[in-house]
C-alpha positions in Angstrom: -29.1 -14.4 -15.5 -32.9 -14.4 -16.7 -32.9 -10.7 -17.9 -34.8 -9.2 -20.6 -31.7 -6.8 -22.6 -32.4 -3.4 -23.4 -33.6 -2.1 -27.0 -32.0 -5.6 -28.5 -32.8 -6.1 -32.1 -35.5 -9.1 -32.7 -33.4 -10.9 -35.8 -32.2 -14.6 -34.6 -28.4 -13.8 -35.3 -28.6 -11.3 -32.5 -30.4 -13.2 -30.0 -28.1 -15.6 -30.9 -25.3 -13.4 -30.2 -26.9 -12.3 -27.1 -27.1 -15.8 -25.3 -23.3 -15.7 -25.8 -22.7 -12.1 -23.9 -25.1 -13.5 -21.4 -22.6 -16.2 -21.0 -20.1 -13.8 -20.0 -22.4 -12.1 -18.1 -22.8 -15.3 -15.5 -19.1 -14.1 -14.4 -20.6 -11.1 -13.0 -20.5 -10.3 -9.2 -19.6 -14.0 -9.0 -15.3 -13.1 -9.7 -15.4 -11.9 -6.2 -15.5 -15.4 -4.3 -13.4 -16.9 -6.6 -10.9 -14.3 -7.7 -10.1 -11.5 -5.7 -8.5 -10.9 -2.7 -9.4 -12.3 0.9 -8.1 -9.2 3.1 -5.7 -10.7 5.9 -5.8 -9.7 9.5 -2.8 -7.3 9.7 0.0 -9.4 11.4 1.2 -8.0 15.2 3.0 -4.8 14.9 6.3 -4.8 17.4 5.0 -5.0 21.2 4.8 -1.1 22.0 7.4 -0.3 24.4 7.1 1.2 28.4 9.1 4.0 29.2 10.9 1.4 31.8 12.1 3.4 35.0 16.0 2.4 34.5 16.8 1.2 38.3 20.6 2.1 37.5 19.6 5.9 36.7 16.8 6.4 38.1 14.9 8.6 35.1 13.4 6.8 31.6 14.9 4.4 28.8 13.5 5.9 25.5 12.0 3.5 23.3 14.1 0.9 21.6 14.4 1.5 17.5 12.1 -0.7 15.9 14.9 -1.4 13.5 17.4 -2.7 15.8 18.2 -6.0 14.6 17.9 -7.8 18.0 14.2 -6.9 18.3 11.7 -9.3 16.6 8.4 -8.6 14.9 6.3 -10.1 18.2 8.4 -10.0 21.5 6.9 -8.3 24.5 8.5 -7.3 27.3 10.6 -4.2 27.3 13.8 -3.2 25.4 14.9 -5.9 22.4 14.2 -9.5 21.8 15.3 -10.2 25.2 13.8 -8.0 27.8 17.1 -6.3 28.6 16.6 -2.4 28.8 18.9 -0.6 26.3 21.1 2.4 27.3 18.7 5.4 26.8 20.0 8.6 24.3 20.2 11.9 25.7 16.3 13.3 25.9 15.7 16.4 28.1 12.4 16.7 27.1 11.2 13.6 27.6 12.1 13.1 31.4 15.4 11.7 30.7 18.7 13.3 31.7 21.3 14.2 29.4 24.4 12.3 29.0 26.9 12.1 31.8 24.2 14.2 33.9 23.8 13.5 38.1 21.4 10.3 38.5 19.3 12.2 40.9 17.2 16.0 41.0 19.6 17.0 43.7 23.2 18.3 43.5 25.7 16.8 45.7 27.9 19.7 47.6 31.4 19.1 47.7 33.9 20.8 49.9 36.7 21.8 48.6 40.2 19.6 48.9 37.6 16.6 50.3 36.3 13.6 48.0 33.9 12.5 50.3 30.7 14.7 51.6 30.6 15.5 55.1 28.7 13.1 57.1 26.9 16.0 59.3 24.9 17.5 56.1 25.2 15.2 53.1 23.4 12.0 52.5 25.9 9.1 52.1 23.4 7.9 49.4 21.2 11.2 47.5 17.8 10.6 47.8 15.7 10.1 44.4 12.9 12.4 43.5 10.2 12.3 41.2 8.8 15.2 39.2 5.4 15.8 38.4 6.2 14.5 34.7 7.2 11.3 35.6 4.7 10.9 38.2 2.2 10.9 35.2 4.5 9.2 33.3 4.4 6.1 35.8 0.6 6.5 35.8 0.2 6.2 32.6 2.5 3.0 32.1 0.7 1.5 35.1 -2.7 1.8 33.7 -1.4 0.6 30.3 -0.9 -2.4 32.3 -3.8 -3.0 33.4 -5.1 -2.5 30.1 -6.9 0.9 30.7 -5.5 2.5 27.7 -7.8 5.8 28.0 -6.5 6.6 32.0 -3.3 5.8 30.6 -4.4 8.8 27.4 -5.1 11.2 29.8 -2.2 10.5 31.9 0.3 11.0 29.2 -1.7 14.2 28.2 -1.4 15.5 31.5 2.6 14.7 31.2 2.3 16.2 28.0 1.4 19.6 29.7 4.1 20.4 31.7 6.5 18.9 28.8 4.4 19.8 25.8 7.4 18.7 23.2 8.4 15.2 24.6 8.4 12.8 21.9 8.2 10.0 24.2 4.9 10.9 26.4 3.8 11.9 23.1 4.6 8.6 21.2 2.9 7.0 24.7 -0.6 9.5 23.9 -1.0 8.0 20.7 0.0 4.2 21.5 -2.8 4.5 24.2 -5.2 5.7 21.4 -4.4 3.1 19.2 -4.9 0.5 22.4 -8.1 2.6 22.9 -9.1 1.7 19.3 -9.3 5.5 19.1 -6.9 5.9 15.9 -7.8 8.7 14.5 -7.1 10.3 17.4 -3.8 8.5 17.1 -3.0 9.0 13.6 -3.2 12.9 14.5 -1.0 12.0 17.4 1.4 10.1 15.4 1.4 13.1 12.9 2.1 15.3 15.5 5.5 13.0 16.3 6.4 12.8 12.6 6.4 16.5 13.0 8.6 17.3 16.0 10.9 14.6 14.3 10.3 13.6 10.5 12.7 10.4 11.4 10.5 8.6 13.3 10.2 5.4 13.0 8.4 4.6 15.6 5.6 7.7 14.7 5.4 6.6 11.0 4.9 3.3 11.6 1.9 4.1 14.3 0.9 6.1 11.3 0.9 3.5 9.0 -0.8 0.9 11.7 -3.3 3.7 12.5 -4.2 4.2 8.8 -4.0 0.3 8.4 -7.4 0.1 10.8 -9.2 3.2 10.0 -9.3 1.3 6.2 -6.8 3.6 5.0 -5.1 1.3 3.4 -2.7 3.2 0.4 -2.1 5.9 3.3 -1.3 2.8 5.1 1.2 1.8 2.9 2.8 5.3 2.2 3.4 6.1 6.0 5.2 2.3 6.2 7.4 3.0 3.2 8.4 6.1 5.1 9.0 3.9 7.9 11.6 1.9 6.8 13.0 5.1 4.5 14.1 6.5 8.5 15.7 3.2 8.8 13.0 0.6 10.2 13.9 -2.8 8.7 13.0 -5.4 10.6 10.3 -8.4 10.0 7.6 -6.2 11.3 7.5 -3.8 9.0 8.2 -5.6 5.7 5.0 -7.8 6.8 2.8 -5.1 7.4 3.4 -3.5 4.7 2.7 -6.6 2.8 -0.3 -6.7 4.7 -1.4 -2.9 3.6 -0.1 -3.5 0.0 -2.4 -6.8 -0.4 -5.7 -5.0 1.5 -5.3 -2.6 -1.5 -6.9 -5.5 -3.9 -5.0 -4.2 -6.9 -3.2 -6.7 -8.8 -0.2 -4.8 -9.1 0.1 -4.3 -4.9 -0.9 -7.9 -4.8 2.4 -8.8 -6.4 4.2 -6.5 -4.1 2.5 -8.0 -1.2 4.4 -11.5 -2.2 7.7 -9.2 -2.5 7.5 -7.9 1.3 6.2 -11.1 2.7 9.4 -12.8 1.0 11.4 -9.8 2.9 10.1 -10.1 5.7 10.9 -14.1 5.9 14.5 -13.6 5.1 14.4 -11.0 8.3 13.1 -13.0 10.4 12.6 -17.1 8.9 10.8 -18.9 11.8 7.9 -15.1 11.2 4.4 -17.5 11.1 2.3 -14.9 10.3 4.4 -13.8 7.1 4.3 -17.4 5.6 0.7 -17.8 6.3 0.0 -14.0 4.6 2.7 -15.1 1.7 0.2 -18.7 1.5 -2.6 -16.3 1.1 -1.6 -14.1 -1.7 0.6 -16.6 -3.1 -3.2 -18.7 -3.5 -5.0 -15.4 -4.8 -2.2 -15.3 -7.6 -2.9 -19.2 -8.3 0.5 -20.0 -7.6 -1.2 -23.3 -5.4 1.9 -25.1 -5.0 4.0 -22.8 -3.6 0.9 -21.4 -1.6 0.4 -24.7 -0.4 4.2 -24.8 1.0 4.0 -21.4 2.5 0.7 -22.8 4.2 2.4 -25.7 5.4 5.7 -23.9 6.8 3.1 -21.5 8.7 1.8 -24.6 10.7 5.0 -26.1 11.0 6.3 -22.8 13.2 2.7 -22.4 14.8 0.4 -25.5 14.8 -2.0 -23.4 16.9 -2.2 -20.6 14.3 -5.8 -19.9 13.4 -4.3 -17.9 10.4 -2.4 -20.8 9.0 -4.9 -22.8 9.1 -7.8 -20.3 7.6 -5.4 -19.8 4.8 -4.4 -23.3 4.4 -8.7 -24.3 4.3 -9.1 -21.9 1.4 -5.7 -23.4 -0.4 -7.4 -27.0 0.2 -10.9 -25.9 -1.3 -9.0 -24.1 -4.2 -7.4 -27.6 -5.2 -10.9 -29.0 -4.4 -9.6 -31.2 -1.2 -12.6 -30.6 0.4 -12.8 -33.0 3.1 -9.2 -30.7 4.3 -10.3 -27.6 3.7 -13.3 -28.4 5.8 -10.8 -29.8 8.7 -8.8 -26.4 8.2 -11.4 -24.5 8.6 -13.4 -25.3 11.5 -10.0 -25.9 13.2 -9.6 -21.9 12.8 -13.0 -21.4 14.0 -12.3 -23.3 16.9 -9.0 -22.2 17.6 -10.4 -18.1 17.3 -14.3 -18.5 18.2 -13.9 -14.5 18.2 -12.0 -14.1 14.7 -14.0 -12.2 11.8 -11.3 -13.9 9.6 -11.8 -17.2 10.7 -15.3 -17.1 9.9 -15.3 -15.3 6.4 -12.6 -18.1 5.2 -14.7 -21.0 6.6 -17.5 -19.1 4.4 -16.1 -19.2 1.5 -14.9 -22.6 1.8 -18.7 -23.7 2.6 -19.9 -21.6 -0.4 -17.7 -23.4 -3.0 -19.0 -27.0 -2.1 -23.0 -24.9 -2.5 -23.4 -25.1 0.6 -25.0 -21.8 1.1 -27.4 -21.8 4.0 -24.3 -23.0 6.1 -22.0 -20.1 4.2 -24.7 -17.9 5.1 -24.5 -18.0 8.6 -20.9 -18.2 8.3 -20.7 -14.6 7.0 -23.2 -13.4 9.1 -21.1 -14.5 12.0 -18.3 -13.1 10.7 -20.3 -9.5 10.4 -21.0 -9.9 13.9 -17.8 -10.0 15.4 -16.7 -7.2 13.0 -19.0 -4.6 11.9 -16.1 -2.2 10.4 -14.9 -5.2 8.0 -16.4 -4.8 4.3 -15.4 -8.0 3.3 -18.1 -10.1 5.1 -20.9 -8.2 3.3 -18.6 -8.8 0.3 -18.1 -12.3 0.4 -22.8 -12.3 1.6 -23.3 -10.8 -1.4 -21.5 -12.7 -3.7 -23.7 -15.2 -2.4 -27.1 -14.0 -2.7 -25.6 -13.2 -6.6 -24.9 -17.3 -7.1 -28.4 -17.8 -5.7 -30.0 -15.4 -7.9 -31.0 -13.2 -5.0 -29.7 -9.8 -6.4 -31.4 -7.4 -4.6 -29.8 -8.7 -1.1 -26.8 -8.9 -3.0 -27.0 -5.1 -3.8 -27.7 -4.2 -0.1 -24.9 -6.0 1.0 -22.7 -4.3 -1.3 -24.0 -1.2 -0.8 -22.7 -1.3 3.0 -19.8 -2.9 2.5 -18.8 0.1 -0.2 -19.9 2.5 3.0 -17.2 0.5 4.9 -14.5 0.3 2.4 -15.4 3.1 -0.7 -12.0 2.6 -2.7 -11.9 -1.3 -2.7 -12.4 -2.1 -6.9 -13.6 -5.7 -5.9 -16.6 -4.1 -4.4 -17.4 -1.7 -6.5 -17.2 -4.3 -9.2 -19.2 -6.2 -7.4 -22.1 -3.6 -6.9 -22.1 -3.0 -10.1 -23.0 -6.5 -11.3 -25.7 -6.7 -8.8 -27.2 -3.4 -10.5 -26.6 -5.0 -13.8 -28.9 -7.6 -12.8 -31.7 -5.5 -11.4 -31.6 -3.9 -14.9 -29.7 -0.3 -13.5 -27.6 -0.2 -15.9 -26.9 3.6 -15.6 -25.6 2.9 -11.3 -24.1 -0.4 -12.5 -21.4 1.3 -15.4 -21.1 4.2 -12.8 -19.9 1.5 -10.2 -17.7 -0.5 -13.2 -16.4 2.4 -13.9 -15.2 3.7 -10.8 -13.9 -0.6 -10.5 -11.7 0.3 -13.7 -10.3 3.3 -12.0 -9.4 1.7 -8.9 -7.2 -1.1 -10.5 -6.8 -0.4 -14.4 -5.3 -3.8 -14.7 -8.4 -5.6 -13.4 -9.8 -6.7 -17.0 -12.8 -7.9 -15.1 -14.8 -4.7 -14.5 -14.2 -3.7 -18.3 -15.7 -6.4 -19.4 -19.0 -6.6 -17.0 -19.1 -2.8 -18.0 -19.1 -4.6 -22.0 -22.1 -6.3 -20.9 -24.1 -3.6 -19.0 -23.5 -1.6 -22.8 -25.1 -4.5 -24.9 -27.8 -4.4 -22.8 -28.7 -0.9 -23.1 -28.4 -1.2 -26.8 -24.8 0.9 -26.6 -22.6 -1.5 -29.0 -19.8 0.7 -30.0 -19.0 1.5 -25.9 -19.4 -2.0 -25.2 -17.1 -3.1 -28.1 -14.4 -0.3 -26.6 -14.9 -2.3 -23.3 -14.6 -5.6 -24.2 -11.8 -4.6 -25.8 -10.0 -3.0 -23.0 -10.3 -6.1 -21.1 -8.9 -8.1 -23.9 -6.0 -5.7 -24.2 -5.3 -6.3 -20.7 -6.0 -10.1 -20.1 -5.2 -11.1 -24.1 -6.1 -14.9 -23.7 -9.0 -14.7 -22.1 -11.7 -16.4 -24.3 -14.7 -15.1 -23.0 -13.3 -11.5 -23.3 -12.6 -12.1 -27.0 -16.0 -13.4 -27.4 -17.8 -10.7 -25.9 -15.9 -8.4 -28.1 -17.4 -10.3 -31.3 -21.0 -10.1 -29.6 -20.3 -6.5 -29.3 -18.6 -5.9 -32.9 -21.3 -7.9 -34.8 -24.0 -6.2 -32.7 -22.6 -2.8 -33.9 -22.3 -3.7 -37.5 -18.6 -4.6 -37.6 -18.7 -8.0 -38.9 -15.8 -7.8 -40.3 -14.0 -7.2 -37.0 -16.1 -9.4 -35.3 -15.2 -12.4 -37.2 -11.2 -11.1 -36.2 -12.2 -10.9 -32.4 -14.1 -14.7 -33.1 -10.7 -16.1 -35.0 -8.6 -15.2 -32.3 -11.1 -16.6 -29.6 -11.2 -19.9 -31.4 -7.2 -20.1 -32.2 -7.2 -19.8 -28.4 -9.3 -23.2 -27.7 -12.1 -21.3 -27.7 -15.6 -22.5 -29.3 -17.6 -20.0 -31.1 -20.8 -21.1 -31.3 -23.6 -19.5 -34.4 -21.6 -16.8 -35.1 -21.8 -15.2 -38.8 -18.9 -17.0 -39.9 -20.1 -20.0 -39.0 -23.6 -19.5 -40.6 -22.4 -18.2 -43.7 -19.8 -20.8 -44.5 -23.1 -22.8 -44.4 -25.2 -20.7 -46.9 -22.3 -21.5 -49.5 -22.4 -24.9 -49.1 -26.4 -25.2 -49.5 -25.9 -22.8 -53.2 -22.9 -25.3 -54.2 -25.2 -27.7 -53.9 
């Protein structure tokens, strides 16, 4: 990495010592292209449902339950997977009339001992009236239409006061918010839903979706898990969640993210978007073989998927297929010119052949069509890491942690990139905060183990190497850090134990004191 280390001792056995942390320092910053997590573009949440004027009663059809099992993840239209409107519950407060009520505003008079009405004063068929509420009502679903989601906000507002505790023109206020790209304004909406009726399913999971874009993404994954706990359960859900889960970069939520893309299959098994998200994490866990089958069954349900095939180019360029990862790839770009995703993938595919001017502008594109995503500065400064530029690299990281402040990856990430500028103090602070955010990552423990040796703080980076080793236990180059650290510290005793178990690994332990001194005795034998 070409930097001088902090108060090091001058003696050739530490220098020595110190080319072999270095070693383990090249890892630095770098684990973030190869190793952690490429966040997914959530999968389509369930089409949000109209009100739908019901021609047979003339009043509203509440919302379908997202958990009915014949409504799929990505129909449109209204009602269930096919279009038909289902029989709406009792709702006063929402504009719909109670159960077994008159179809119409206006009474029918009767006269006594006659089943018919009298032809002079009553209407042979009641004329339909329309109240102020569902006047806005219709408003609002009519400019949802036309996809002015803020008319169709202040329309359902407007509904909202002269029926300020309908859960339907509420639930339509914050869809309209999320449409409007306004969401926290719909998260508060949504909140306000959960509220009125803490078994919503449909206002915990606009929470959840809400949470999902503001970056939000363990609030994300509580409000879904509170979702399906009020009895959603359908293929939508179990992938979003999966989504959420994996956006969390932990390794622990990474493994869950497999569970609930797995779920959401077996809901729904022709669900593209879940096998090309399973593909995904199925690839970040190195599990290539099944990623690459996941990949495959993605393209098989949608050919046209720019997510399958962004996934799949990144599976390719993992089992170093280039000349297919490069087809994947640019087919993704081509079939979503607009897609952040697309972009970032095709990146990272150019970057692992070195071809960085090319993975440059890849990113850079990608920040351009999203300026709220993290992970394009993420995967830019990774870059500028590999091609010794740090200080880029630590301005890209620095916005991207803006963007995203509880992502680990990038706060590992930034750390390294301080670590290389020689702040060590802002790169442990960063590590640290890494370890905190996923204490089973071994990875920023042991780029903290480096950023000690070279401030001269043995015993702490001893402590961190061998955190990491406790939590990744045949990892060679943990195990040899922790003997840099140990001899470095005056332990030699324990750093020939960290060497030994380096070595029984297949590891090769180059200099080290063991190694020297078995060659002292021979030269007195002789």
């Amino acid at each position: 990495m070409n930097l001088r280390p902090a108060r090091i001792p001058l003696s050739g056995a530490s220098a020595v010592l110190l080319m072999i942390s270095l070693t383990i320092a090249q890892d630095i910053g770098h684990l973030g292209v190869d190793a952690d997590p490429i966040p997914l573009v959530q999968a389509k949440r369930p089409s949000r449902r109209s009100f739908a004027r019901n021609p047979n009663r003339g009043q509203f059809a509440s919302r379908p339950d997202p958990s009915s099992k014949d409504i799929r993840a990505d129909v449109s239209g209204i009602g269930g997977a096919t279009g038909k409107i289902t029989n709406p519950p009792a709702n006063t407060t929402s504009g719909t009339l109670p159960s077994g009520a008159p179809s119409t505003a206006s009474t029918v008079a009767v006269t006594s001992g006659s089943t018919k009405p009298g032809p002079a004063n009553v209407p042979a068929t009641p004329p339909k009236t329309t109240s102020p509420f569902e006047t806005h009502i219709l408003k609002a679903e009519e400019l949802a239409t036309k996809g002015d989601a803020r008319g169709a906000a202040e329309s359902y507002r407007q509904a909202l006061t002269i029926s300020p505790e309908s859960l339907d023109a509420r639930l339509g206020l914050a869809d309209a918010l999320h449409d409007a790209k306004d969401y926290q304004g719909a998260e508060d909406e949504y909140k306000k839903v959960i509220t009125q009726n803490p078994n919503s399913t449909e206002g915990h999971r606009g929470r959840g979706d809400a949470f999902y874009e503001l970056k939000k993404y363990d609030e994300a994954v509580g409000a879904y898990q509170d979702a399906i706990k009020a009895g959603a359960a359908d293929a939508g859900i179990f992938n979003n969640l999966a989504n959420a889960y994996f956006r969390t970069g932990t390794r622990d939520n990474r493994d869950r993210a497999i569970e609930y893309y797995r779920k959401a299959i077996e809901k729904q098994p022709d669900y593209a978007e879940s096998f090309a998200g399973l593909a995904n994490a199925l690839r970040v866990a190195k599990k290539l073989d099944e990623a690459q089958q996941s990949g495959q069954k993605a393209l098989q349900l949608s050919p046209d998927s720019a997510l399958a095939h962004s996934v799949m180019g990144r599976i390719y360029a993992d089992l170093k297929d280039f000349t297919r990862a490069n087809e994947e790839g640019n087919k993704a770009v081509d079939l979503a010119p607009k897609d952040a995703f697309a972009y970032v993938n095709l990146g990272g595919i150019l970057l692992m052949q070195q071809r960085y001017n090319e993975a440059i502008r890849a990113y850079v594109t990608a920040q351009s069509l999203d300026r709220t995503w993290a992970f394009p500065r993420n995967s830019l400064g990774n870059l500028y890491l590999n091609i010794n530029r740090p200080l880029e690299a630590t301005e890209e990281f620095e916005k991207a942690a803006k963007l995203e402040p509880k992502s680990s990856t990038i706060h590992n990430n930034l750390g390294s990139a301080y670590a290389k500028l020689q702040k060590y103090d802002a790169a442990i602070a960063n590590l640290k905060l890494a370890a905190e955010l996923d204490p089973k990552n071994p990875f920023p423990h042991s780029n903290m183990g480096v950023a000690y040796v070279r401030q001269g703080r043995y015993n702490e980076a001893a402590s961190a190497f061998a955190r990491a080793a406790e939590l990744e236990p045949t990892n060679v180059l943990f195990l040899v850090g922790l003997g840099d650290a140990l001899k470095l510290a005056g332990r030699k005793k324990e750093a020939q134990e960290a060497y030994g178990r380096a070595e029984a690994l297949g590891g090769k332990v180059k200099e080290n004191e063991k190694g020297k001194e078995k060659g002292k005795d021979k030269g007195k034998k002789k």
